[in-house]
C-alpha positions, 0 to 999 in steps of 0.5 A: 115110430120112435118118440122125437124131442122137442127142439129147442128154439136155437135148432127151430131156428137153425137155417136149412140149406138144401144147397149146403146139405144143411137141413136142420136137427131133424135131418141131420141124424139118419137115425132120426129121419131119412128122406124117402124116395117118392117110390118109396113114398107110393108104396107106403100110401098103397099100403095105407089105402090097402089097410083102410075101406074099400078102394071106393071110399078110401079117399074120402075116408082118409082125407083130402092130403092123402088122396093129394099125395097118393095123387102126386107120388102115382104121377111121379113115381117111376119105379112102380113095384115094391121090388124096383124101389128096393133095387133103386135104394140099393144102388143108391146105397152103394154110394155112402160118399153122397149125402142122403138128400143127393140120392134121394134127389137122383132117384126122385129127379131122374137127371139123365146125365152127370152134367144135368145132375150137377146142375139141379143137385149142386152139391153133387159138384167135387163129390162124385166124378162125372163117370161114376154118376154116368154109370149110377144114372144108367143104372137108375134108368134101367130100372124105370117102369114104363 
């Protein structure tokens, strides 16, 4: 991982607004950082765990945050394989006119219409047109594990 500056005492205090898309100086630059889907998420703890003891002992070993995460990401995570997650960020890819926050949101809430989208994603209102996130929507279902 490359080496983040130090902020400044301006950027700690720069207000975050996830309903404005404003989400401080780390965020801001999707070179820098770029929210993770939660499948996304699972898969880099499976790796982590697979790197470490054996699967007995791998919670203890790795603390009590790891096994809290890898608890909530296998409670949450819809896309199960690695293949899935990566079909899930190609879809989401597609639509450069939302904000990396929105699609992350997409995949990670599931909304099952445009309507329900807009509704907990409100900076999706005006950005994308109801068919298009109907469309998105599908797609992201079809790919859902059970």
């Amino acid at each position: 991982m490359d080496w983040i500056p130090p902020l400044s005492e301006a950027q700690v205090n720069t207000e975050e607004n996830a309903e404005q898309l404003q989400f401080g100086p780390v965020f801001s630059d999707a070179s820098v950082a770029e929210p993770l889907l939660i499948c996304e998420v699972a898969q880099v703890l499976k790796q982590k765990r697979a790197e470490g003891p054996a699967e007995a002992t791998a919670a203890a070993a790795l603390g009590p945050v790891f096994a809290q995460a890898t608890e909530y990401v296998e409670r949450f995570d819809a896309f199960k394989t690695p293949e899935a997650a990566k079909a899930v960020r190609a879809r989401l890819e597609r639509h450069s006119e939302l904000h990396a926050f929105e699609r992350a949101q997409l995949a990670n809430l599931l909304p099952e219409t445009a309507a329900e989208a807009k509704t907990v994603i409100p900076s999706l209102k005006g950005k994308i047109d109801d068919d298009a996130l109907n469309v998105l929507l599908s797609d992201l279902a079809a790919l859902v594990e059970s």
